[in-house]
C-alpha positions in Angstrom: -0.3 2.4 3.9 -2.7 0.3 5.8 -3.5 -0.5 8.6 -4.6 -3.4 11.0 -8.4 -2.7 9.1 -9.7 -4.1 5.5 -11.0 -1.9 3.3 -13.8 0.1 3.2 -16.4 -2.0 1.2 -16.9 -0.6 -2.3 -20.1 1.0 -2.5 -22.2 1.5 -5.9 -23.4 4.8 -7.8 -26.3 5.8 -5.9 -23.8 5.2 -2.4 -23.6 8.4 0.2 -19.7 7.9 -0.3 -19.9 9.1 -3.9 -22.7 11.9 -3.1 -20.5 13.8 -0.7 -17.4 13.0 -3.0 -18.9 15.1 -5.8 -21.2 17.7 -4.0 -20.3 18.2 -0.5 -16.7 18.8 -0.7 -16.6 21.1 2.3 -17.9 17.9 4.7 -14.9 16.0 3.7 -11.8 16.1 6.5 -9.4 18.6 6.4 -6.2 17.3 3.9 -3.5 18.3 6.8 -2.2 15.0 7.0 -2.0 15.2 2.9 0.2 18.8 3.4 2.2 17.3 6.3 3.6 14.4 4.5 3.3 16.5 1.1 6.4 18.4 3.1 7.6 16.1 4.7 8.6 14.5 1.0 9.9 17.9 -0.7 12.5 17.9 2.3 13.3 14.3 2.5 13.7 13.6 -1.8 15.3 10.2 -1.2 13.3 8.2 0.8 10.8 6.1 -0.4 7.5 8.0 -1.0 5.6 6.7 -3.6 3.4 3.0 -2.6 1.2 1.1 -4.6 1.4 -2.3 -5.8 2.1 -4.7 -8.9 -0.2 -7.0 -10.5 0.0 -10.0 -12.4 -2.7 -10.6 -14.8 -3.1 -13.9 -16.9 -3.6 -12.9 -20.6 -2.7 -10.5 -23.4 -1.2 -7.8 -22.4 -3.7 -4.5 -23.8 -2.2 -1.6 -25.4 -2.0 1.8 -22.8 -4.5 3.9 -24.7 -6.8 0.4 -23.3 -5.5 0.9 -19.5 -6.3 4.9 -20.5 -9.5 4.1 -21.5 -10.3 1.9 -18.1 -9.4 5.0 -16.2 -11.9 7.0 -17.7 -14.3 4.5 -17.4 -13.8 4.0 -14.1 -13.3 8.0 -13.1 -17.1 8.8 -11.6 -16.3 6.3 -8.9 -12.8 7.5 -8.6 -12.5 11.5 -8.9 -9.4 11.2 -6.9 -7.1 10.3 -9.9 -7.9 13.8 -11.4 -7.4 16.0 -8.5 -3.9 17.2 -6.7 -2.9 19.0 -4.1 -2.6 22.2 -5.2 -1.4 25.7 -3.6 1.3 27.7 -1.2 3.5 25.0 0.8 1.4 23.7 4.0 -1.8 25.8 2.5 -2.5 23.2 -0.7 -6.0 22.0 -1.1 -7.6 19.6 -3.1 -8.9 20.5 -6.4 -9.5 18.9 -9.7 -6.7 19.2 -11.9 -7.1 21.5 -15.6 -6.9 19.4 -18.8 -6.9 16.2 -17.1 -5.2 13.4 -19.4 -5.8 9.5 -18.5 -3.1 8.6 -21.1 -0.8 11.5 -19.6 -0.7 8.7 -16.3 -0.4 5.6 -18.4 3.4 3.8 -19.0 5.2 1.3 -20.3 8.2 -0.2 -20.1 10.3 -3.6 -20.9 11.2 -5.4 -17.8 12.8 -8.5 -17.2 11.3 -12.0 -17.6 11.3 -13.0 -14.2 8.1 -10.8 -12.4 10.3 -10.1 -8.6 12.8 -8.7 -10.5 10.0 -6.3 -12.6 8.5 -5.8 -9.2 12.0 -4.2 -8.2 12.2 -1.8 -10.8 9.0 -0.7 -10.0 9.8 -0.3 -6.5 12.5 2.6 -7.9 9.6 4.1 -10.7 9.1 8.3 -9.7 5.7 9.5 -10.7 5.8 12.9 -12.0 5.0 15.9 -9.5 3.7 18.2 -12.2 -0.2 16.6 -12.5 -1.7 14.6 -10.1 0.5 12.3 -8.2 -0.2 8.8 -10.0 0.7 6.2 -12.5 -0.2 2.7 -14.0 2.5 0.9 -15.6 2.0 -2.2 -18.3 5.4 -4.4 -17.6 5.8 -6.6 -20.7 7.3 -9.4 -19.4 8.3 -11.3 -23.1 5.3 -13.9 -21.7 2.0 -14.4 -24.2 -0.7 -15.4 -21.4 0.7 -13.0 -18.7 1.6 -9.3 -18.1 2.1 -7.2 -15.3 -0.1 -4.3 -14.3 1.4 -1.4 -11.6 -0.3 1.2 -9.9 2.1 3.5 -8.3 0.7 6.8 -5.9 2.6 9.2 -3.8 1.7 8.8 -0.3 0.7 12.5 0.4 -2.2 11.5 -2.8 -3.4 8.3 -0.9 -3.1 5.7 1.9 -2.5 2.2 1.7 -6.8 2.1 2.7 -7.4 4.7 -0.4 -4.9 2.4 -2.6 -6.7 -0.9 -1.7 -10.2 1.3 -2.5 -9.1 2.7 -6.4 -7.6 -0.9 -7.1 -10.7 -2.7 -6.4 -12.3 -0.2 -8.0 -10.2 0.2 -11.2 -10.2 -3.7 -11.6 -13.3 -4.9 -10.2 -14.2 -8.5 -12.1 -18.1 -7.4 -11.3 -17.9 -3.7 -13.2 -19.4 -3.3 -16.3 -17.2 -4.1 -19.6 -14.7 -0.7 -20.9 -16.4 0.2 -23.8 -13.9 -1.5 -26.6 -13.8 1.1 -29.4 -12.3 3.4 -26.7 -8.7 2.9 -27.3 -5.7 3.2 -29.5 -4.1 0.1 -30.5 -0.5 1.5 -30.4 1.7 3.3 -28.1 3.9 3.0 -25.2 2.6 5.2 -22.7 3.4 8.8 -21.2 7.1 9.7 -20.4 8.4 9.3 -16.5 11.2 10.7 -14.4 14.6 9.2 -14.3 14.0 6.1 -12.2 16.2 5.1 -9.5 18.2 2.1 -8.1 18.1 3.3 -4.6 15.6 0.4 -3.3 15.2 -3.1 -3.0 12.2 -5.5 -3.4 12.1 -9.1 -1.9 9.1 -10.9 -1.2 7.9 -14.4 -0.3 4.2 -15.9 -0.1 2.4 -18.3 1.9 -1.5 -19.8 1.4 -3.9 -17.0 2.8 -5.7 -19.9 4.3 -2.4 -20.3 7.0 -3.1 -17.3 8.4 -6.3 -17.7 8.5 -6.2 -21.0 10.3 -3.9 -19.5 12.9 -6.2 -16.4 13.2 -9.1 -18.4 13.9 -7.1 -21.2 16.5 -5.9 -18.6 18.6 -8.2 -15.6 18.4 -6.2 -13.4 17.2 -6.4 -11.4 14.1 -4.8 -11.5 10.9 -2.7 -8.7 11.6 -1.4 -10.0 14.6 -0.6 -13.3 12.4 1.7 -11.1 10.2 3.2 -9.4 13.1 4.2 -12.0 15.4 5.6 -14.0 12.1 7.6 -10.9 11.5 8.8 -11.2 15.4 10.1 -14.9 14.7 11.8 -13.5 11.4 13.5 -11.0 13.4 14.5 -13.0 16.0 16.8 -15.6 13.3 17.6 -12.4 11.2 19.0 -10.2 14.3 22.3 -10.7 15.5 22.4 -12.6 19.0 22.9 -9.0 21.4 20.1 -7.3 18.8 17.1 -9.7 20.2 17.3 -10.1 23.8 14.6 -7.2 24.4 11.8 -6.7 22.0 12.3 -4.6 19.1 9.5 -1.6 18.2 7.7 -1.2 15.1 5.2 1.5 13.3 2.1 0.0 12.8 -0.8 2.8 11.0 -4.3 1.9 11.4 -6.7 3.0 9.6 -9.0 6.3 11.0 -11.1 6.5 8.0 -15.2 6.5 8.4 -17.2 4.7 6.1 -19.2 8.1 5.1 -16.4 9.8 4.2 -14.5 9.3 0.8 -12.9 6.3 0.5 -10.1 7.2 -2.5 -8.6 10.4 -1.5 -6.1 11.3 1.2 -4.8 9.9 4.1 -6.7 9.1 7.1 -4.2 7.5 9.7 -3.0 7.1 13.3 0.0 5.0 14.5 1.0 2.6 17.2 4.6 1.7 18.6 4.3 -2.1 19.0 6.9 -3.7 20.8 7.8 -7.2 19.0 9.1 -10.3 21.4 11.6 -11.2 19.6 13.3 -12.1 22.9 10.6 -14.9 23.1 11.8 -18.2 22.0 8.3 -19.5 22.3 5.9 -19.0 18.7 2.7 -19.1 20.6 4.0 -17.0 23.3 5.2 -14.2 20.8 1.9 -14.0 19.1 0.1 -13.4 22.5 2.2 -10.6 23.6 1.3 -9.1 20.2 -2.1 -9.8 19.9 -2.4 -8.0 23.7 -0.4 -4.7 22.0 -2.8 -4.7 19.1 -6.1 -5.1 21.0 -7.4 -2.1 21.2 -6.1 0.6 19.0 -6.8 4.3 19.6 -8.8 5.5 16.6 -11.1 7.3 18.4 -8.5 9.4 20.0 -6.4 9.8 16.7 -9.1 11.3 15.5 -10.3 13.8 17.9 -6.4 14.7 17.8 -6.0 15.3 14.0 -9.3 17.2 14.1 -8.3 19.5 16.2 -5.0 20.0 15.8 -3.8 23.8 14.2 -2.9 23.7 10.7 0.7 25.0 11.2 1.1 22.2 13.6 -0.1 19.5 11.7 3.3 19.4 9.6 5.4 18.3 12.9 3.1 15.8 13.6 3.5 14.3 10.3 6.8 14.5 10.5 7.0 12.8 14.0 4.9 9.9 13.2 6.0 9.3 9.2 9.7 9.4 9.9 10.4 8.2 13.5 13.6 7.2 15.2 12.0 4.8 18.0 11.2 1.9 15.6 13.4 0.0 13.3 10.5 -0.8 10.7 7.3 0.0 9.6 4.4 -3.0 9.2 1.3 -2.8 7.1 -1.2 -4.7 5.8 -2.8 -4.5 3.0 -5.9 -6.3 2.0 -8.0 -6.3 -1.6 -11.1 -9.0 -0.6 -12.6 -7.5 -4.6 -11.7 -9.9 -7.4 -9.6 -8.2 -9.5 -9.9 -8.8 -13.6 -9.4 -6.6 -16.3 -10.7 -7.5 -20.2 -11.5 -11.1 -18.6 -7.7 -11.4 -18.0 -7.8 -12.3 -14.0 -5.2 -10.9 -11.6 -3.8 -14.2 -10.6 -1.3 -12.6 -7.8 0.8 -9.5 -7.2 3.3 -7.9 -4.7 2.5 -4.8 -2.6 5.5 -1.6 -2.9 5.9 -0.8 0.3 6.9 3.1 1.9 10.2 3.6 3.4 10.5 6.6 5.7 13.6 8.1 6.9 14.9 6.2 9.9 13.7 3.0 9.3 15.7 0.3 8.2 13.3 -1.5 6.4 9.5 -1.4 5.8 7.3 -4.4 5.5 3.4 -5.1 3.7 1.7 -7.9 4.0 -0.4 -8.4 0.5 -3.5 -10.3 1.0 -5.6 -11.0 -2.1 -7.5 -14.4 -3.2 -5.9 -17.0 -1.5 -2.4 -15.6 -1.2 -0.7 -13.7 1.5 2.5 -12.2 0.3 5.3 -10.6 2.9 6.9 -7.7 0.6 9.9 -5.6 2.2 11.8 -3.1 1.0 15.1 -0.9 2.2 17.9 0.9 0.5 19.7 -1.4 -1.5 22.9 -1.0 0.3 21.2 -2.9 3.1 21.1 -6.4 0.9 20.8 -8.8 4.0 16.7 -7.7 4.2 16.2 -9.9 1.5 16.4 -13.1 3.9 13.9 -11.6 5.6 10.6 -12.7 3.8 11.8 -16.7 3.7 12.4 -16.5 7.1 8.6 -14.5 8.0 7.5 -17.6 5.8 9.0 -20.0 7.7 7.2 -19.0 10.8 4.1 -18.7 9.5 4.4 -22.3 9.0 5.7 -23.1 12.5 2.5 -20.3 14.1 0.4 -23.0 12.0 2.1 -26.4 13.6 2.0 -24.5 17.0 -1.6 -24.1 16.8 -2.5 -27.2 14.8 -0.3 -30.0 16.6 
């Protein structure tokens, strides 16, 4: 996912972005990365492969021939959701998918009252490898005014940059209106895979504005915030001999430029960053973090992707999505677009985090309106990661005292 970087602003019709998306094909950036961690999944079936994130909506829940009908109102802007890798293993290309089917991506399911809970069992939902790799699920909590709203991608499909892109996109407040006589008024949505119970969801949230008051005191950025809070988490989570040197973690970064297309693929680099969790002092631990983070190597990344051979491009992925140096993975993930669909507003929501083999947990940071929300996930024999997202909490609010005596 993403990536020390917001989004790519969303641009309208007449944008370059959507120009080259739909006639230039051949400018766009190889999809190596796409093959490499395409592979990397079909050999490692259990970890956690599929991101996205889960919505909460205030209103009526609509029927899934009316989510249907908002994807193919939405599809000019987003030509991603009917196209798939496609081809020999470590030789697939992008193309647009035959007899493509909006309602043939469109679920739903009964979950439990209590939205963390519905959040978990989406964190274990498969999408189906046999169209493109994609879903939206309508979770009918048993509440009138309120309804959850998933959108679930396999990672080789998208990055967390490309996810933040389509869900501004499919839910932008500002878009024109789905026409309403475009919909059935019954049905529950396409068939899914077997889901799993292999994963865990917790999640806590604090005021965006914390982080932002933080960010702006000390100069560093948000990301940095969510990092060093994460640091302090670690540091009361660990065991005593487990934090007396600092403890590495995969940060991705965006590498995505704004002229290429902003829905498809992944476009990503990585840094090992280092966190203090040695460091008794707050302040202290989000200085040596914001040093770490200060200048990331895009440029470099890059030039390295673009010129790296094909058949190599596969143990790259596989080196940088499935590491042994770091126990976590940390993203961010940012949607600045109000969000609304049928004048029901998204009111907050809960980011599903990746999980790649060898880490023992994997972390997102959800920012959208005024809330940040610390998601993590892990296998769900590992139960004691769900203290961990009261305890990042917890130093967000001591950053904030440090910095605001």
């Amino acid at each position: 996912m993403n990536q020390a970087q917001a989004p790519a602003p969303v641009s309208d019709a007449r944008s370059p972005v959507r120009h080259m998306a739909e006639s230039d094909p051949a400018a766009e950036p190889d999809a190596g990365q796409d093959r490499g961690m395409l592979e990397w999944a079909r050999l490692r079936p259990h970890d956690g492969f599929v991101i996205g994130a889960v919505l909460r909506l205030r209103g009526p829940a609509p029927t899934p021939g009316r989510v249907a009908a908002l994807v193919r109102a939405r599809l000019p802007q987003l030509p991603v959701l009917a196209e798939h890798l496609d081809g020999p293993a470590r030789r697939e290309h992008w193309r647009r998918a035959d007899a493509f089917d909006a309602a043939q991506h469109v679920h739903r399911i009964d979950g439990p009252a209590d939205p963390a809970h519905c959040a978990e069992l989406m964190a274990n939902q498969p999408v189906p490898a046999d169209r493109p790799r994609w879903g939206l699920w309508l979770i009918d909590t048993g509440r009138h005014d309120e309804y959850l709203l998933a959108y679930r991608v396999h990672h080789a499909a998208q990055d967390g940059a490309a996810v933040a892109h389509t869900i501004s996109r499919l839910l932008d407040a500002r878009a024109p209106a789905v026409p309403a006589g475009d919909s059935p008024t019954s049905g529950r949505g396409a068939s899914t895979p077997p889901r799993s119970d292999s994963r865990l969801l917790a999640a806590a949230g604090v005021p965006a504005d914390a982080l932002r008051a933080v960010s702006r005191a000390s100069g560093a950025s948000l990301n940095d915030v969510y990092l060093a809070a994460l640091a302090g988490a670690l540091r009361n989570w660990l065991a005593p001999a487990q934090r007396d040197q600092p403890v590495p973690v995969r940060v991705p970064f965006s590498l995505r430029l704004r002229h290429e297309r902003q829905d498809r693929g992944n476009r990503i680099g990585y840094t090992r960053v280092l966190l203090p969790v040695d460091d008794p002092a707050a302040e202290r631990r989000l200085a040596r973090v914001a040093e770490q983070t200060n200048c990331l190597p895009r440029d470099r990344t890059r030039r390295l992707l673009e010129r790296m051979p094909p058949e190599l491009m596969w143990e790259h992925t596989s080196t940088v999505v499935s590491p042994g140096d770091a126990l976590a993975s940390a993203t961010l993930l940012g949607i600045p677009t109000p969000l609304a669909f049928d004048n029901s507003p998204v009111t907050g929501g809960l980011a599903l985090p990746p999980l790649a083999d060898g880490h023992l947990f994997s972390t997102v940071l959800f920012l959208h309106g005024g809330h940040a929300t610390f998601c993590a996930t892990a296998q769900t024999r590992h139960q004691h990661v769900r203290d961990l997202p009261g305890l990042w909490a917890r130093e967000v609010r001591e950053l904030a005292a440090t910095t605001h005596p």
